[in-house]
C-alpha positions in Angstrom: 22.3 148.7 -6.8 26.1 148.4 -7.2 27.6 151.7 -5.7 26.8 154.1 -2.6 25.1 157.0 -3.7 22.3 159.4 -2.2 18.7 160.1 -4.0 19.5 162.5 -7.1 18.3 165.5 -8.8 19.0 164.5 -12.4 19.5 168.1 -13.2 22.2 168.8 -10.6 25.5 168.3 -10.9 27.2 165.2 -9.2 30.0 163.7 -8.1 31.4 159.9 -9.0 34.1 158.9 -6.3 36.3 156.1 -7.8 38.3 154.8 -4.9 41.9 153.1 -5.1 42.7 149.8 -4.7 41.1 147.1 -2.2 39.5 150.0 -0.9 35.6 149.9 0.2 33.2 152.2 -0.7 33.1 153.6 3.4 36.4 155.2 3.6 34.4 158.2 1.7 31.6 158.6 4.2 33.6 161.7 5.8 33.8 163.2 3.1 29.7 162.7 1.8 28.9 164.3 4.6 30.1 167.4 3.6 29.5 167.3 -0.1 26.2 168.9 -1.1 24.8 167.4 -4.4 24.6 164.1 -5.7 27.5 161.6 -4.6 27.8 158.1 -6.2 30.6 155.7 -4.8 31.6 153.9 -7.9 32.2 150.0 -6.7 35.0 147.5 -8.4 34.3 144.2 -10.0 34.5 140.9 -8.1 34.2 142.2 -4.4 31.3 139.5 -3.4 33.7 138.7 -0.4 35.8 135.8 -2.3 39.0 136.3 -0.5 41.5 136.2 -3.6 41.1 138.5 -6.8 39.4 137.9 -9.8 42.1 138.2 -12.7 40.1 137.8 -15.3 38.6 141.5 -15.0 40.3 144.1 -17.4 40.7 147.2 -17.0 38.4 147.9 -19.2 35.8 146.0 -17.8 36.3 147.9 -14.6 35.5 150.8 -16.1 32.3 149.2 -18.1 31.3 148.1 -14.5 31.4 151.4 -13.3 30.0 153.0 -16.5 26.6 151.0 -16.0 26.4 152.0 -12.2 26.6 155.8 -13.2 24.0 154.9 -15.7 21.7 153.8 -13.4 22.5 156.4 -11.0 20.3 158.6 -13.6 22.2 162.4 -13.2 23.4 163.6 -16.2 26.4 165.8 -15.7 29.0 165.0 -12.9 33.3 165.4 -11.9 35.1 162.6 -11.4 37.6 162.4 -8.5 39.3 159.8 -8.8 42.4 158.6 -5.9 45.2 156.1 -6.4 44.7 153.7 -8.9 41.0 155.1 -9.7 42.6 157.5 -11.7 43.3 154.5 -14.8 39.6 154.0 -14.4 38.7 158.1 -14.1 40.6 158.4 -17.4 38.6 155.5 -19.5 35.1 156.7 -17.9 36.1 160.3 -18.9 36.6 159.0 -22.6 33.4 156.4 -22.4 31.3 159.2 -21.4 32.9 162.7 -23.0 30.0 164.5 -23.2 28.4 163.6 -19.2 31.9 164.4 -17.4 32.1 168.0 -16.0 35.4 167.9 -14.4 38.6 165.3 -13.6 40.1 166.0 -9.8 42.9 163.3 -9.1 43.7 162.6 -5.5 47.1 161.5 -5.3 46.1 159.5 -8.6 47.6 157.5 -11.1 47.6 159.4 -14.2 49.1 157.6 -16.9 49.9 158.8 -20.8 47.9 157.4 -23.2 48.3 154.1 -23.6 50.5 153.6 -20.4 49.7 151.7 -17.5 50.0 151.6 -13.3 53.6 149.8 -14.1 54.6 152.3 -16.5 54.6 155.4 -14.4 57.0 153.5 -11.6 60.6 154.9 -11.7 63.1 152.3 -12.5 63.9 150.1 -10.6 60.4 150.2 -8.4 58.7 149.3 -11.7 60.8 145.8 -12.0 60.5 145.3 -8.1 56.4 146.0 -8.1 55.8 143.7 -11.0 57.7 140.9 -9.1 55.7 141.1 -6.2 52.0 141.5 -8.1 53.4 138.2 -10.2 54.4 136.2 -7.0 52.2 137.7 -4.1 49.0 139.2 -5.2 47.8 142.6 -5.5 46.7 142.0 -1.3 49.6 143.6 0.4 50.6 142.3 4.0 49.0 144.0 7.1 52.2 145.4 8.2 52.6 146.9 4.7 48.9 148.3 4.6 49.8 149.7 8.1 53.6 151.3 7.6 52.5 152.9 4.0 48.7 153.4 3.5 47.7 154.0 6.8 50.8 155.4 8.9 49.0 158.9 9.8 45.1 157.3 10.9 44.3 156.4 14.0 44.5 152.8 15.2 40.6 152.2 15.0 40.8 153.6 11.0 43.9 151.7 10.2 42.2 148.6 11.6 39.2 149.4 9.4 41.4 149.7 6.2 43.0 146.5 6.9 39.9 144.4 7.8 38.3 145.8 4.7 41.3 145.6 2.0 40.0 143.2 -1.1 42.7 142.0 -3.8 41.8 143.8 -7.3 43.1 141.9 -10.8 46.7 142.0 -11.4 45.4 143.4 -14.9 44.3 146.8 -13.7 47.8 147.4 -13.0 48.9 146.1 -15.8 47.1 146.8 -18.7 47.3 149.7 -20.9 44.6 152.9 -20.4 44.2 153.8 -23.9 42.7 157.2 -23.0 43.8 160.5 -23.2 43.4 163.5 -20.4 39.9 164.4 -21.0 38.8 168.2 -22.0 37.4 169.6 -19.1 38.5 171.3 -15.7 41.4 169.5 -13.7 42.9 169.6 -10.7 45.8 167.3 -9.2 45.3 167.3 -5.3 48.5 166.3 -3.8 49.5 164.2 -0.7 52.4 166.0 0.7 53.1 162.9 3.4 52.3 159.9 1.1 54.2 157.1 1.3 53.1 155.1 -1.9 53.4 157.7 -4.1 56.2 160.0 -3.5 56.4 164.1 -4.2 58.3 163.6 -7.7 55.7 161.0 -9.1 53.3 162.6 -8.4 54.4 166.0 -9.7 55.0 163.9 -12.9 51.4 162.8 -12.7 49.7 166.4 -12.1 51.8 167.1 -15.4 50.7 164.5 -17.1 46.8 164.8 -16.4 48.0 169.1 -17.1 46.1 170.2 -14.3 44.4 173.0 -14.1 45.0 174.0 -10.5 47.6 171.3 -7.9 46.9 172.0 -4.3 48.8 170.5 -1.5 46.8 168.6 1.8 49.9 167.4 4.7 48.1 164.0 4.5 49.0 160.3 3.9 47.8 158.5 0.8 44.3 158.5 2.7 43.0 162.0 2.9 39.2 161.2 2.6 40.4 159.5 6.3 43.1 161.8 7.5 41.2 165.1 6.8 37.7 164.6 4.9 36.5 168.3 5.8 39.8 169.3 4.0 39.5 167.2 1.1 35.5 167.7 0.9 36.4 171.9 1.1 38.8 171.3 -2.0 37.1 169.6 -4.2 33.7 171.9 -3.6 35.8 175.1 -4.0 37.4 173.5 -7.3 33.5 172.8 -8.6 32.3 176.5 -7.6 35.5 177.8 -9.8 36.5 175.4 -12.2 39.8 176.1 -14.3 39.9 180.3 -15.4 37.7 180.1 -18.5 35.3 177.0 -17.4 33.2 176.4 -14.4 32.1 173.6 -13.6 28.5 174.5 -11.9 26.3 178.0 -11.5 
């Protein structure tokens, strides 16, 4: 099947990972390990190992690629955590499937308002500059970029992994518009106090945005699930044991 994920109890509550982009389904495993319910690694469109991305795919289909892999997955009620880019996607699963989504937790995610788009939340003039480059160079960054931002706090062996394994996504997930609002249910903004692809201010402006519940702090890079999965696994199970004041999320 299409996605990582362990044998389910449909009754339980799960968790769908939705990664960011050109990243594979592996830089989780840290983090499965420590997570005790039902996990499912949501996987993007077009990654059969074709070398340049396939522009055709919307955002929305994206998130009807996903949709069908949490179908199949077969558990009824699970939280979203959604990093980087996933968070477009989070947002459209959350209003595909309103009545299956327990909670939203946003790792150093995008988190657009309604109807705005990766593009839209970049401070002028980054917005003008990131468009250019997506238009003229792909949405593959160079190795030395992947290296000096993404990865600049992993080890040489994980950096090398992130590199190897970096696919292009379509230029339209970054640039088409999420038409879906923050979804009704417990939220929390986790955010990367030493990332340097999204800095502090955005995403204090995106924790606003998705009106998170709870905003914790991990002193990790864009890649937590990397830098510190026991961290990162500890938050997000702490969050599902509490939810926001009025709402938990399981027991």
């Amino acid at each position: 099947m299409n996605g990582a994920g362990t044998e389910v109890n449909a009754s339980e509550t799960g968790v769908v990972f939705l990664s960011g982009a050109g990243l594979g389904q592996g830089i989780w495993a840290g983090v499965l390990s420590q997570i005790e319910c039902p996990v499912l690694v949501a996987e993007y469109p077009g990654k059969d190992g074709a070398p340049e991305a396939n522009n055709s795919f919307s955002l929305g289909d994206y998130a009807e690629h996903v949709q069908r892999q949490i179908e199949r997955w077969g558990v009824r009620r699970f939280v979203l955590v959604a990093h980087s880019l996933g968070g477009l996607i989070g947002l459209r699963i959350a209003k595909q499937m309103p009545e299956r989504v327990a909670g939203f937790i946003a790792v150093g995610a995008i988190i657009p308002k309604n109807g705005g788009s990766f593009l839209s939340v970049q401070p002028w003039p980054k917005r003008v500059l990131v468009s250019t480059v997506l238009r003229l160079a792909g949405t593959k960054p160079p190795a030395a970029a992947i290296r000096q931002g993404l990865c600049h706090d992993l080890t040489s062996a994980q950096t090398e992994s992130v590199v190897a394994g970096f696919k292009p996504e379509s230029i339209r997930v970054y640039t088409d518009g999420c038409e879906a609002g923050v979804p009704e249910v417990p939220r929390m903004y986790v955010k990367l106090t030493q990332d340097r692809e999204l800095d502090q201010r955005l995403q204090d402006r995106m924790a606003l945005q998705l009106a998170a519940h709870r905003t914790v702090s991990l002193p990790s890079g864009h890649l937590p699930m990397l830098r510190m999965p026991e961290e990162l696994s500890r938050t997000l199970m702490e969050f599902m044991a509490t939810g926001s004041d009025d709402r938990k999320i399981v027991g």
